[in-house]
Each structure stands twice: as structure tokens, then as C-alpha cells.
Kinemage of the C-alpha trace (Angstrom):
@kinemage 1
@onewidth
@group {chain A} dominant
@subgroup {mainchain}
@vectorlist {calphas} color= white
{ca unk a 1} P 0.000 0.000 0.000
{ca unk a 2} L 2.693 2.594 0.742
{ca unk a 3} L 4.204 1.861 -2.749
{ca unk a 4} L 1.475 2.315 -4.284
{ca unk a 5} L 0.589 5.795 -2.346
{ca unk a 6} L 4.165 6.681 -2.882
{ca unk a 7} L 4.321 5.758 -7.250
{ca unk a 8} L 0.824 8.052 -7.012
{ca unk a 9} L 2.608 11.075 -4.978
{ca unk a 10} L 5.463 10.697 -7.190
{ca unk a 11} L 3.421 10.475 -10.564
{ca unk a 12} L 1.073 12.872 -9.800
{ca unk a 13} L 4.372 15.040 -9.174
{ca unk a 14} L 5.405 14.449 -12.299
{ca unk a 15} L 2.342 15.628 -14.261
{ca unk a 16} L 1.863 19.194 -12.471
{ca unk a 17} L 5.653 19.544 -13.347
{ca unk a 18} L 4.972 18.722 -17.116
{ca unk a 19} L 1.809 21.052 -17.064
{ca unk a 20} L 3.393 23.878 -15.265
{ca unk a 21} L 6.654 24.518 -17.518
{ca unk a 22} L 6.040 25.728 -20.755
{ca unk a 23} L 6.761 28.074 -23.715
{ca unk a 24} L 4.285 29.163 -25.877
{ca unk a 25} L 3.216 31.615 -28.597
{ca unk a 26} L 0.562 34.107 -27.700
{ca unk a 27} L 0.326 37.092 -29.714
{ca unk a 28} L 1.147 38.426 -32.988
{ca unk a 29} L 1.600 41.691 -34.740
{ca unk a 30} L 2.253 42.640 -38.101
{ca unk a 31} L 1.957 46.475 -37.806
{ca unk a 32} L 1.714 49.181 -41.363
{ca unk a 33} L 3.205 51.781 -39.220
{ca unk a 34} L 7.166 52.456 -39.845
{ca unk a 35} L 8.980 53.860 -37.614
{ca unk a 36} L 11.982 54.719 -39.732
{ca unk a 37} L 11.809 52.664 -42.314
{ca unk a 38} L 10.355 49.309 -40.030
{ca unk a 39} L 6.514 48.639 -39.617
{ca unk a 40} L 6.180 46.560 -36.298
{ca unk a 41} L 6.596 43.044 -36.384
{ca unk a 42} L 5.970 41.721 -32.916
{ca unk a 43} L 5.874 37.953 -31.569
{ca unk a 44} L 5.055 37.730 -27.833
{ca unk a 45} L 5.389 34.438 -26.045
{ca unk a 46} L 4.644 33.690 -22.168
{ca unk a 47} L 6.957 31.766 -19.941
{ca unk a 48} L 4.655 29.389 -17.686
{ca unk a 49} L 6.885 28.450 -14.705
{ca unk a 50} L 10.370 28.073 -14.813
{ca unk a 51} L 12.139 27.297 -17.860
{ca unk a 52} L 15.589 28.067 -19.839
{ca unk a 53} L 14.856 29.210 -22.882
{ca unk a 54} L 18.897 29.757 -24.428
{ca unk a 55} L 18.275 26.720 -26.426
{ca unk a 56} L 14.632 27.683 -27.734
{ca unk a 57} L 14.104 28.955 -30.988
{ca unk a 58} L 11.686 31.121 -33.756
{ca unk a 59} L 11.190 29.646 -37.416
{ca unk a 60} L 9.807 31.099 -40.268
{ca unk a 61} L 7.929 29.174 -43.471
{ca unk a 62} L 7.356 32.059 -45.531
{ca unk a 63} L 3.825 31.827 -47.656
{ca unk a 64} L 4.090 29.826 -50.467
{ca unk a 65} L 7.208 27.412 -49.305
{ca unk a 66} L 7.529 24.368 -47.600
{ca unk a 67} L 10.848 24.750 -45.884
{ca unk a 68} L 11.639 25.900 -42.572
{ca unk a 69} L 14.240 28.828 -42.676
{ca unk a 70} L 16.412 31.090 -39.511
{ca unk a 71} L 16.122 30.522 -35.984
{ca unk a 72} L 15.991 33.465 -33.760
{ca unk a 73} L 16.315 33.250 -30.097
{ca unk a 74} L 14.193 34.464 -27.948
{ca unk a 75} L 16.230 34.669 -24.920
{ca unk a 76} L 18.822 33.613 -22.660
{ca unk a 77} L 19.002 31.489 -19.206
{ca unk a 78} L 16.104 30.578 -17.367
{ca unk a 79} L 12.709 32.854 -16.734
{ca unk a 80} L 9.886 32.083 -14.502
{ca unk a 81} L 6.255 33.284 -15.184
{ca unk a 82} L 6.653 36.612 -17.678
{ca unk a 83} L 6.951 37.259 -21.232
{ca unk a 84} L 8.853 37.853 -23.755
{ca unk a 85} L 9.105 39.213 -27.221
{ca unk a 86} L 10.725 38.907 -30.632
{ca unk a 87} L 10.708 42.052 -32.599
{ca unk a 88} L 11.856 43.315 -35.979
{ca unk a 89} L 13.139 46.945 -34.646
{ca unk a 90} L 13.097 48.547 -30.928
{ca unk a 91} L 12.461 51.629 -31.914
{ca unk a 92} L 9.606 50.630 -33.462
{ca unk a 93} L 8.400 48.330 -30.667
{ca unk a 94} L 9.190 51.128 -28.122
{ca unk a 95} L 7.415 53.879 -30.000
{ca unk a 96} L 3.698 51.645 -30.961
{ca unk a 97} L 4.256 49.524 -27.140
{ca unk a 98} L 5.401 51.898 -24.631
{ca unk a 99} L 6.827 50.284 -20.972
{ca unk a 100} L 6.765 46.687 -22.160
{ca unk a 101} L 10.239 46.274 -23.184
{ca unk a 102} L 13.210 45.334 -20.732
{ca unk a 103} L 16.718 44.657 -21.601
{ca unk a 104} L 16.040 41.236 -20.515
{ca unk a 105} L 12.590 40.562 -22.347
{ca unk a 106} L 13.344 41.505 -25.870
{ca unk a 107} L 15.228 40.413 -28.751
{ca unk a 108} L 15.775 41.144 -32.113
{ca unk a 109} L 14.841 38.969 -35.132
{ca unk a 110} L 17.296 38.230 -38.189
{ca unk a 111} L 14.458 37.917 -40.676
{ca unk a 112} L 11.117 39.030 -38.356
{ca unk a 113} L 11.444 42.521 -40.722
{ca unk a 114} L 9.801 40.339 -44.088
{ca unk a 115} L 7.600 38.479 -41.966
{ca unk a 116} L 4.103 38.737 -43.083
{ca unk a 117} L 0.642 37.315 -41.693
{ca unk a 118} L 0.299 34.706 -44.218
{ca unk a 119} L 3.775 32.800 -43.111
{ca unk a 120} L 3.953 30.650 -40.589
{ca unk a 121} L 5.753 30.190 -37.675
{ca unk a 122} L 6.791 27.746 -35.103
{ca unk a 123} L 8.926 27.556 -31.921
{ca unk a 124} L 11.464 24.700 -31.852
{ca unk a 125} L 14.177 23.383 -29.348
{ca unk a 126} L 17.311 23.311 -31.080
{ca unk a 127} L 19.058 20.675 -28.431
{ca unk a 128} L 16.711 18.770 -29.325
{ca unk a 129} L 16.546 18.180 -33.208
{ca unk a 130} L 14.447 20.874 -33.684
{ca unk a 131} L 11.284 19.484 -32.002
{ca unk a 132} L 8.277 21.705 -32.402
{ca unk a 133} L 7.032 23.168 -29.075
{ca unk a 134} L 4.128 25.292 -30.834
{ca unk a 135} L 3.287 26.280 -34.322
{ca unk a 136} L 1.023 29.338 -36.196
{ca unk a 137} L -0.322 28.315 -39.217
{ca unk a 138} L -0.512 24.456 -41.313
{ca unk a 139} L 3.450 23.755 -42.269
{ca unk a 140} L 3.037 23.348 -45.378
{ca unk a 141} L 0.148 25.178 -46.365
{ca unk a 142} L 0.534 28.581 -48.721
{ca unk a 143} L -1.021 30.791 -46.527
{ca unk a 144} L -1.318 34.082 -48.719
{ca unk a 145} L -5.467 33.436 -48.887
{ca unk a 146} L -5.662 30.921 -45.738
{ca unk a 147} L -8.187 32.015 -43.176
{ca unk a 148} L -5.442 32.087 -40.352
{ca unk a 149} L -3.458 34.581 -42.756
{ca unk a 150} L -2.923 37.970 -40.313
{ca unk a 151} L -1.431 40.378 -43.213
{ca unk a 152} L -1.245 43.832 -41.300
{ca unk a 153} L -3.291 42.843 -38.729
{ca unk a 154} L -2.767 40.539 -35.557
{ca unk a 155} L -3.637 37.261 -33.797
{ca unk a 156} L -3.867 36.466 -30.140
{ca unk a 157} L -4.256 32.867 -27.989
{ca unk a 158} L -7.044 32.049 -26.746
{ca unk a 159} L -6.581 31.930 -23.143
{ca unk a 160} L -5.951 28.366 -21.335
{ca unk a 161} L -4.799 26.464 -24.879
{ca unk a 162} L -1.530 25.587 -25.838
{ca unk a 163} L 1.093 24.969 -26.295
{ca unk a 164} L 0.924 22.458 -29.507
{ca unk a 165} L 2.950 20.970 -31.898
{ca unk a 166} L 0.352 20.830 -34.998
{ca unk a 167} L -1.859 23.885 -35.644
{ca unk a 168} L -5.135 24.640 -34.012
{ca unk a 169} L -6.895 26.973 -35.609
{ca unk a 170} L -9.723 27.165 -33.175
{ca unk a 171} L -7.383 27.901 -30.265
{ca unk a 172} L -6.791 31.204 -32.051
{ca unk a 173} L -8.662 34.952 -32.047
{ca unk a 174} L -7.803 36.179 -35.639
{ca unk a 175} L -8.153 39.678 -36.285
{ca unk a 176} L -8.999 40.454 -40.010
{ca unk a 177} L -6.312 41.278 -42.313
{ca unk a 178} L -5.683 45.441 -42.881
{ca unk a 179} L -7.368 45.646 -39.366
{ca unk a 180} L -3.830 48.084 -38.268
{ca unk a 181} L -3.324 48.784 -41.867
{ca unk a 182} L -2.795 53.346 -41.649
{ca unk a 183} L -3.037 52.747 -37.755
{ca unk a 184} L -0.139 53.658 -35.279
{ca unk a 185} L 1.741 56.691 -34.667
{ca unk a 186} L 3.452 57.206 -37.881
{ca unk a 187} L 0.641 57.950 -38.860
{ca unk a 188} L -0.233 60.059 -36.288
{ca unk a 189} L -2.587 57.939 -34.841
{ca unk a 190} L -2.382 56.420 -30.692
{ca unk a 191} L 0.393 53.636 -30.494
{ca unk a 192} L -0.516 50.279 -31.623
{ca unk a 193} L -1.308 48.724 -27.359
{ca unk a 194} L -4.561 50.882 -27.652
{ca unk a 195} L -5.529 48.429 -30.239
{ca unk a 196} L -3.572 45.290 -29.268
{ca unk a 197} L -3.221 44.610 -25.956
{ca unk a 198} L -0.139 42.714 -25.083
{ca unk a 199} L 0.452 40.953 -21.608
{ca unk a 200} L -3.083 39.758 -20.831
{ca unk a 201} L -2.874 36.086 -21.785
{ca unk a 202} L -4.632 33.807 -18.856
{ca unk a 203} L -3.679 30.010 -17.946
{ca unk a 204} L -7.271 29.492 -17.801
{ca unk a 205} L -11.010 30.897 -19.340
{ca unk a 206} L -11.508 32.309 -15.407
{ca unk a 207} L -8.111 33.907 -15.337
{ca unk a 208} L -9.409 35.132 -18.793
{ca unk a 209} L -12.568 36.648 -16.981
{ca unk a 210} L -10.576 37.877 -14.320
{ca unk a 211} L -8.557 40.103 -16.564
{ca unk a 212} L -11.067 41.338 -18.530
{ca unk a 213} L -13.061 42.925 -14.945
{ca unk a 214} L -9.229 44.465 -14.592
{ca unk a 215} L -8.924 46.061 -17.857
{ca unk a 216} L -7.724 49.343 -16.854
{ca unk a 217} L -5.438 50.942 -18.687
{ca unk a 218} L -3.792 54.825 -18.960
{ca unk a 219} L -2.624 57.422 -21.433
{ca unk a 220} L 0.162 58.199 -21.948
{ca unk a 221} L 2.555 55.340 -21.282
{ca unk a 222} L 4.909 56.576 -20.439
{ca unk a 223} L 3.585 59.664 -18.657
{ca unk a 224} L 5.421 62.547 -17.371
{ca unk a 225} L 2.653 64.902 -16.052
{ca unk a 226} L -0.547 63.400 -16.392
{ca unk a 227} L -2.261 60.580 -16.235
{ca unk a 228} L -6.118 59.703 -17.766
{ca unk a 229} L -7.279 55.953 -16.629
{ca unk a 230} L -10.056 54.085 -18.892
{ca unk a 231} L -11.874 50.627 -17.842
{ca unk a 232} L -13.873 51.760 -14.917
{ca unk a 233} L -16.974 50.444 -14.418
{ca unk a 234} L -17.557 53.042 -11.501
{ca unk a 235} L -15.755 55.912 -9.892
{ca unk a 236} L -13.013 54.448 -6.981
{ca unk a 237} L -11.011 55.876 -4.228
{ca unk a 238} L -7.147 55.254 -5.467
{ca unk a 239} L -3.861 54.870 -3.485
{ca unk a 240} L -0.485 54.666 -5.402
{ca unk a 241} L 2.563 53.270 -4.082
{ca unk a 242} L 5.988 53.245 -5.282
{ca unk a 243} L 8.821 50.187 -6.256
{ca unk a 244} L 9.324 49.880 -2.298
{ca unk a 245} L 5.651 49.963 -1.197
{ca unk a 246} L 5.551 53.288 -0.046
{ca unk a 247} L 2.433 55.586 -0.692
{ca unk a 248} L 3.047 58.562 -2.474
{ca unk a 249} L -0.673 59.598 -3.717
{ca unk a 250} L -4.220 58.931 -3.425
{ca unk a 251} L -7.353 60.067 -4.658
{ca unk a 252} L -10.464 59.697 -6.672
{ca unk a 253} L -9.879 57.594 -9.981
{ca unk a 254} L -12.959 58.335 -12.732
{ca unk a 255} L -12.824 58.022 -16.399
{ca unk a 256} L -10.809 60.105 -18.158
{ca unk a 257} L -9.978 62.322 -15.531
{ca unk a 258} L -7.017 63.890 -15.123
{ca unk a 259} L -4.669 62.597 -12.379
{ca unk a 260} L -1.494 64.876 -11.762
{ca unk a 261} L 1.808 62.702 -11.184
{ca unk a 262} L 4.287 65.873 -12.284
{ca unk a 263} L 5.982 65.838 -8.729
{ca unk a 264} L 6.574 62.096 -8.952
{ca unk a 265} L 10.294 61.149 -10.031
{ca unk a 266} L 11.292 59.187 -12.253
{ca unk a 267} L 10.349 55.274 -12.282
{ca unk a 268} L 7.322 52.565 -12.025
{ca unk a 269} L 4.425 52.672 -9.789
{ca unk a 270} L 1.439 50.571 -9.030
{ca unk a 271} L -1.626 52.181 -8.722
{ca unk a 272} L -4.763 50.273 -6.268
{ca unk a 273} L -8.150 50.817 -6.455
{ca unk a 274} L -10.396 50.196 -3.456
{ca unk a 275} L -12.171 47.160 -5.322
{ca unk a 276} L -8.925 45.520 -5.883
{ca unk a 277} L -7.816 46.331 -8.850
{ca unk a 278} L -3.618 47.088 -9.965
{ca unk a 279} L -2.771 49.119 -12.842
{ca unk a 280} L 1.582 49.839 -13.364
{ca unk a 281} L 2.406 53.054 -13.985
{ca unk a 282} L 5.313 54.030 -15.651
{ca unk a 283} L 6.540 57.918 -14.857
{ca unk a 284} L 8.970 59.075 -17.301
């Protein structure tokens, strides 16, 4: 009997580790707005647990081939519960995704510049022959007219699905094609996050509900004087603290109304409404 409790313990171990360590795909952006001469091309991918990711890699099957071409990394050494992004320019990323990028959560792709939403794409582990931890789109298939094809527009996960080494089409939100086509701030439009919100994947359809009660968000990111906050569902009393927990405001949070953080310094902040809710703030 104790063997037997202690195989269960031990296999029942061994599943929550395989379900809890993963590396998957969750957004994707191919943005019309240069900055320079570089629209955005964005791939965001979530970290679940703990995981090194040096060996991990991003392919590209452009359109109408068959062959797999490049590997781009996507990071280096181990990362625990965050995400992190492949990108064709920073400037770019920077200018249409304020406050998401970190030194550590970036990287640049080789060929992510003539990506386009009818390729596919696929993340691989390169110790290990090139086996396919998750795929967008059906290898093989020219996607230039497939119904997954994303051409100046974007895709997201669906929240709780995946990772998965064949495609799923139905574990996908597909945003028509030329849905950012003349949007972002080249030209002169809001950056590309007030359209494509990055960050808010959930390991589960509750988590999923969760975030969308707590979708607050502010303009500008980054802000220097002011700050407006949209998402409210009612008026709430607000405290902000800053990286070390100490309070340095409070007040009334509505819609759209004005909140003054000019005598703040430099740096990020979370701000906490009296129903719960956390929004970062990012004072440059």
C-alpha cells in the first residue's frame, strides 16, 4: 500500500511539473506603421513556470514554401512566469508599445522585418533536433489566402490552450487582415497597445474573466505629467505606491480624468483601487 501511495505522490508530481513549464506563442503583430523605415513586427510568447529558454528557438515558413528557414532566439538562461518578445526593430516596438520592453525581455529577429501574416511560424528546441514546441499556421500550407493569414493585422491565444505541436486553428482569435493597416503613430494615430493589448494572456477561461473585470489601462505610457485611466466600471477611491511599497498619492480615480503625477520622479508605480484592482504606472 505505501508503494502504491508513494508511485501516485510521485506520478502525480510528475504531471503538475509537465503542465506547469512551458513556452508558448501568444500574440502576434504585423503592424503598417514604420517607424523609420520598419513597420512593427511583434511575436510575444509567455513563460509558464520556470524554464531556460537559451536553447529555444523562432522559425519562419514564408507563404508559399515548404521549408523551414532562420532561428531566432528568444532569450537567454532561465525565466519564470513573464513574457517575452521577438521584434523586428526597438524603436519601433518602443514607439507603438510603450513600458513593455526590458533589456532582458526583448530580442531582435534576423528575418522578423519580411515576416508577413500569411507565413507561418513555429517555436522549436534546437538541443533537441528541432522538435516543435508550438506552431502558427498548417506547415506546409501557402497561406497568402488561408483564413489564419494575419497580413497587417494581428492574432492572439485564446486563453488556457496551448502549447501544440500541430496547428489549431480554433485555439486562435484572428483579427482580419488590414485591421492596423494606416493605424499607429506614424501615422499620427495612438500607439498600436490601444488596439492590441499585449500581456493579458490567462492560464485558464476564469483567469481570462478575471482580466477582462481588470482592464484598466492609462494614457500616456509613459507619462510625465498626467495621467487619464479608462476601464472603470464606476468611480473608486485610489492609493499609489511606489517600487518599495511606499504611498506617495491617493485620490479619486474616474474616467478620463485627469490625475497629476508631475511631482513624482522618475520610475514605475502601481496604482490600487479600493475594489482591488492594480494598474503599473510608468513615470517618465
Amino acid at each position: 500500500m505505501k508503494k502504491k501511495l508513494l508511485y501516485s505522490l510521485i506520478l502525480s508530481m510528475i504531471t503538475l511539473t509537465s503542465f506547469s513549464q512551458s513556452v508558448k506563442i501568444t500574440t502576434m503583430v504585423e503592424g503598417d506603421c514604420p517607424t523609420g523605415s520598419l513597420a512593427p513586427r511583434v511575436i510575444e510568447l509567455y513563460v509558464e513556470g520556470t524554464v531556460d529558454v537559451t536553447d529555444l528557438k523562432i522559425q519562419f515558413q514564408f507563404a508559399s514554401a515548404t521549408n523551414w528557414v532562420t532561428n531566432n532566439n528568444i532569450g537567454v538562461g532561465e525565466y519564470t512566469d513573464t513574457y517575452l518578445y521577438v521584434v523586428n526593430d526597438i524603436d519601433a516596438f518602443d514607439d507603438n508599445f510603450p513600458g513593455v520592453r526590458t533589456p532582458q525581455n526583448t530580442t531582435i529577429g534576423t528575418v522578423l522585418s519580411s515576416v508577413e501574416g500569411g507565413d507561418k511560424v513555429r517555436l522549436v528546441d534546437s538541443s533537441n533536433s528541432n522538435q516543435v514546441i508550438d506552431i502558427y499556421g498548417f506547415d506546409g500550407q501557402n497561406g497568402e489566402n488561408a483564413s489564419w493569414n494575419f497580413s497587417n493585422s494581428y492574432v492572439k491565444r485564446n486563453s488556457g490552450s496551448g502549447p501544440n505541436s500541430t496547428f489549431v486553428e480554433s485555439e486562435w482569435a484572428i483579427t482580419p487582415k488590414n485591421t492596423l493597416l494606416f493605424a499607429g503613430i506614424c501615422w499620427d494615430e495612438d500607439p498600436l497597445d490601444t488596439t492590441v493589448a499585449l500581456q493579458n494572456y490567462a492560464l485558464s477561461i476564469d483567469d481570462d474573466l478575471e482580466i477582462a473585470n481588470m482592464s484598466l489601462k492609462y494614457y500616456p505610457n509613459p507619462a510625465k505629467r498626467t495621467i487619464k485611466v479608462t476601464g472603470l466600471e464606476t468611480s473608486q477611491n485610489f492609493v499609489m505606491y511606489n517600487i518599495l511599497g511606499k504611498e506617495v498619492l491617493r485620490g479619486i480615480l474616474e474616467n478620463n480624468k485627469l490625475i497629476d503625477i508631475n511631482e513624482l520622479s522618475k520610475g514605475v508605480y502601481l496604482l490600487k483601487t479600493e475594489n482591488g484592482k492594480t494598474l503599473k504606472i510608468i513615470k517618465d
